[in-house]
N, C-alpha and C positions, 0 to 999 in steps of 0.2 A: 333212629326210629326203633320204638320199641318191636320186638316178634316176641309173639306170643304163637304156642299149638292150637290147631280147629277145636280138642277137644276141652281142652280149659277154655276156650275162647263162648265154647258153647253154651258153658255152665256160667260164663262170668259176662255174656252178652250185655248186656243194660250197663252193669259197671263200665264197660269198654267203653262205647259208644257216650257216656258220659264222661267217661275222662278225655275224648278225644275232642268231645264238645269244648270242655273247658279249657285244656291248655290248648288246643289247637295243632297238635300234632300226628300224625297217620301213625296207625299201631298193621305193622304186615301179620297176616297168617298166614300159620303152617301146615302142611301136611305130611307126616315124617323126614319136618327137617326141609321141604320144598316148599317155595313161595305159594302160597296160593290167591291169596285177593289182598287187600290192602281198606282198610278203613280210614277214610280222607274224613276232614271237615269241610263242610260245604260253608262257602262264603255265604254271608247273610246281612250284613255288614254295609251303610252305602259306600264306604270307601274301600271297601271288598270288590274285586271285581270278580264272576265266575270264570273259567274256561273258556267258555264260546266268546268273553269279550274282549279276552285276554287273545282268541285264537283271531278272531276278527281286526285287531290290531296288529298281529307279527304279519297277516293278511296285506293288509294298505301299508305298510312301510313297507315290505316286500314288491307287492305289483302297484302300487298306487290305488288310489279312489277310483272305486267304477262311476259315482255319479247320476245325473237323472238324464244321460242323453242317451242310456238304450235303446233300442227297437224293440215296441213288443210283436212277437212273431203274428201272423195272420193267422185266422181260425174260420174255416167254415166259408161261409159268404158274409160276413163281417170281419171287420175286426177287433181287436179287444179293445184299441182306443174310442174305436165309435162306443164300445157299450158304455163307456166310464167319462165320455165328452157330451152325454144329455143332462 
């Protein structure tokens, strides 16, 4: 991974973010020499998956599928099923 400094980073913004687009790899910044953020590509891709469905999957192979046989909790003097069973 490339680092680069906040301060050149500052001045060379758009170049960055372009080159990070096109090869696809994270460029870290610095601030005297200390990590500070990281510039990622964000998946866009349909055989890209992002984050959350990457995180949703380490998810169910860990605890398994929750599925559609919840409870939904009561509310009021209804409950949510009655409002969504008319």
């Amino acid at each position: 991974m490339e680092t680069i400094g906040i301060f050149e980073a500052k001045t060379r913004f758009s170049e960055l973010c372009d080159k990070v687009f096109k090869s696809k790899e994270p460029i870290l910044i610095t601030k005297r020499g200390v990590p500070l953020v990281k510039i990622d590509p964000v998946a866009y891709e349909s055989n890209q998956k992002s984050g959350i469905w990457m995180a949703r999957e380490g998810f169910i192979r860990k605890y398994g599928d929750l599925g559609e046989d919840l409870d939904l909790p009561e509310r009021g003097n209804e409950s949510i099923k009655e409002l969504f069973e008319e």
